[in-house]
C-alpha positions in Angstrom: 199.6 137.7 76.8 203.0 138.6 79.1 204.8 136.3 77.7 204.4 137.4 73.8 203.2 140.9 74.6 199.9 140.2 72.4 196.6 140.8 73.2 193.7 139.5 72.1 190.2 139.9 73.4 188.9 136.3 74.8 185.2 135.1 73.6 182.8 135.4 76.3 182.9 132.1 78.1 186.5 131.6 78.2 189.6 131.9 79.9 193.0 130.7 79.5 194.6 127.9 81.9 197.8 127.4 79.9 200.2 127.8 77.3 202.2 125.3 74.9 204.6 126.5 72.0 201.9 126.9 69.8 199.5 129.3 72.1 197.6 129.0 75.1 195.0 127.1 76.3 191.4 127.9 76.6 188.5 126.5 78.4 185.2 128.0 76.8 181.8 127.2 77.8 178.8 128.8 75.6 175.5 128.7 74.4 174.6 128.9 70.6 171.4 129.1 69.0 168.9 131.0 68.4 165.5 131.3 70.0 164.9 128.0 70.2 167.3 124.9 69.6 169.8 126.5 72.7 172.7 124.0 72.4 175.5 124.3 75.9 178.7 123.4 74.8 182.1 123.0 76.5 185.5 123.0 74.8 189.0 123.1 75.2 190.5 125.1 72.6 193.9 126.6 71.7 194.5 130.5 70.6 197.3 131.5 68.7 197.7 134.8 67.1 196.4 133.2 63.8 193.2 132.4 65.7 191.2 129.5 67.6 191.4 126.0 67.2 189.1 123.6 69.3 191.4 120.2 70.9 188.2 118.8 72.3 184.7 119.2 72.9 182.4 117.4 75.8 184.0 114.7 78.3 182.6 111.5 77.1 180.6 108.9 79.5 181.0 105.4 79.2 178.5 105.0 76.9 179.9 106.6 74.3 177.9 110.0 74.9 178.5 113.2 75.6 178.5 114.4 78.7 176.9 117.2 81.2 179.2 119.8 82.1 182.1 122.3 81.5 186.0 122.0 81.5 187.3 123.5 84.7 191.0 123.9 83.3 193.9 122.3 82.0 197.5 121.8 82.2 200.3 120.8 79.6 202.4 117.8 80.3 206.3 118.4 80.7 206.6 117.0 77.1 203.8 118.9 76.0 202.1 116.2 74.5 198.9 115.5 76.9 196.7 118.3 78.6 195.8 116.9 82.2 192.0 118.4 82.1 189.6 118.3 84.9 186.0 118.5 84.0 183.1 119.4 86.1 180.5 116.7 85.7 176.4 116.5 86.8 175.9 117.3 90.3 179.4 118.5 90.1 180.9 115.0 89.8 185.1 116.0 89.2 186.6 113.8 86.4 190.4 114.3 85.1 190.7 113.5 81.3 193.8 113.4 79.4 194.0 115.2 76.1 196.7 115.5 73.4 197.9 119.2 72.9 196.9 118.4 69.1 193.8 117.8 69.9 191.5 114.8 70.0 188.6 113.0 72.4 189.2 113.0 75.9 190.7 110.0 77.3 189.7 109.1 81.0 192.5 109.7 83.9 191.1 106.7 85.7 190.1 103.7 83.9 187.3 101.7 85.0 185.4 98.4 84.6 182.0 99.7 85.1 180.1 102.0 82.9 181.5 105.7 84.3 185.3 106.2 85.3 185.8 106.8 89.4 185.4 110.4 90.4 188.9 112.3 90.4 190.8 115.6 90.8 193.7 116.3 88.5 196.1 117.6 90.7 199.0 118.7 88.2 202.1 116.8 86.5 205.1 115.2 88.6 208.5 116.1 86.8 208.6 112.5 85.6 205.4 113.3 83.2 202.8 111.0 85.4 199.8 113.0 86.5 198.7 113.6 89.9 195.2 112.6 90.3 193.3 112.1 93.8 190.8 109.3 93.3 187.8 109.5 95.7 186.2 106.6 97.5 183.4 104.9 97.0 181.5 105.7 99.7 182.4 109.8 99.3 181.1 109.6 95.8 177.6 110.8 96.2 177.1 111.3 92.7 179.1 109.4 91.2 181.8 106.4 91.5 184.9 105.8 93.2 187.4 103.4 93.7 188.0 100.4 96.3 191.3 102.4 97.3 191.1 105.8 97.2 194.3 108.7 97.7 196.5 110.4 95.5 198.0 108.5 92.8 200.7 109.1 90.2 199.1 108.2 86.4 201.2 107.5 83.1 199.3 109.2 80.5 201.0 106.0 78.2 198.6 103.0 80.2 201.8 102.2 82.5 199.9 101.0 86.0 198.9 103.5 88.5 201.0 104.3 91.4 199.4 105.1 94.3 201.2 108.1 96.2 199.2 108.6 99.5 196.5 106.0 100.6 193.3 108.2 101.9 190.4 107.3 103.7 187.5 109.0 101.9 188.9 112.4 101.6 191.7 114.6 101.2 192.4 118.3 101.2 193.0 119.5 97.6 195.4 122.0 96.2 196.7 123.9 93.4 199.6 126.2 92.7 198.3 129.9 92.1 
């Protein structure tokens, strides 16, 4: 850890994406069991030097059930109270989740009507504390959903309407800060 000058040996399966006061952020994705019963799970957990703590397990669909796939990473809100989380679906479908930093289920960037939420990108936070999601369109969502009007939109993590940023047409070049 640079910032504390700690070190600590990660599990197998995970690697850090972020860090609030109380440690950093992990995304772990493992397989338990024994011979047979192999279980795949995917979790978001927080390390401090005291140990591990898991925030949230599997994305959820619609329905209620858990869902196929692996965090990708995380990223604290500027009050560091929500992680911005973008999970890796089935056939790769993107979704972006908000999380609180004290853990809990994961809470869908993008609400929607229908049974699974619109595929999306989390992007990162604006300095207001509104995410920065890129919703596809429908007809660029293969394998999964999208919305009627697609582009880059700024998201309360607090339910106050959508904003949309930049209007696409179906696609958009992503990016991330390194």
């Amino acid at each position: 850890d640079t910032e504390t000058g700690l070190e600590q040996d990660l599990q197998r399966g995970c690697f850090a994406t972020d860090r609030i006061p109380a440690g950093i952020v992990l995304a772990c994705d493992s397989t338990e069991g024994r011979d047979t019963g192999r279980r795949r799970t995917a979790t978001l957990e927080l390390l401090t030097p005291s140990g591990r703590t898991i925030l949230t397990s599997a994305a959820y669909t619609g329905s209620g059930k858990s869902a196929v796939g692996h965090w990708r990473w995380a990223t604290v809100s500027p009050d560091g109270e929500t992680l911005l989380a973008q999970w890796g679906g089935e056939c790769e479908v993107p979704e972006a989740f908000f999380v609180p930093t004290e853990g809990g289920t994961p809470r869908p960037v993008v609400a929607d009507a229908g049974r699974y939420p619109p595929n999306s990108n989390a992007l990162g936070w604006a300095e207001d504390g509104r995410a920065i999601v890129y919703v596809w369109s429908i007809e660029a969502a293969a394998c999964g959903s999208g919305m009627d009007e697609p582009g880059v939109y700024l998201i309360d993590p607090y339910g106050a309407p959508p904003e949309l940023l930049f209007p696409t047409r179906g696609g958009a070049v992503m990016w991330t800060s390194l």
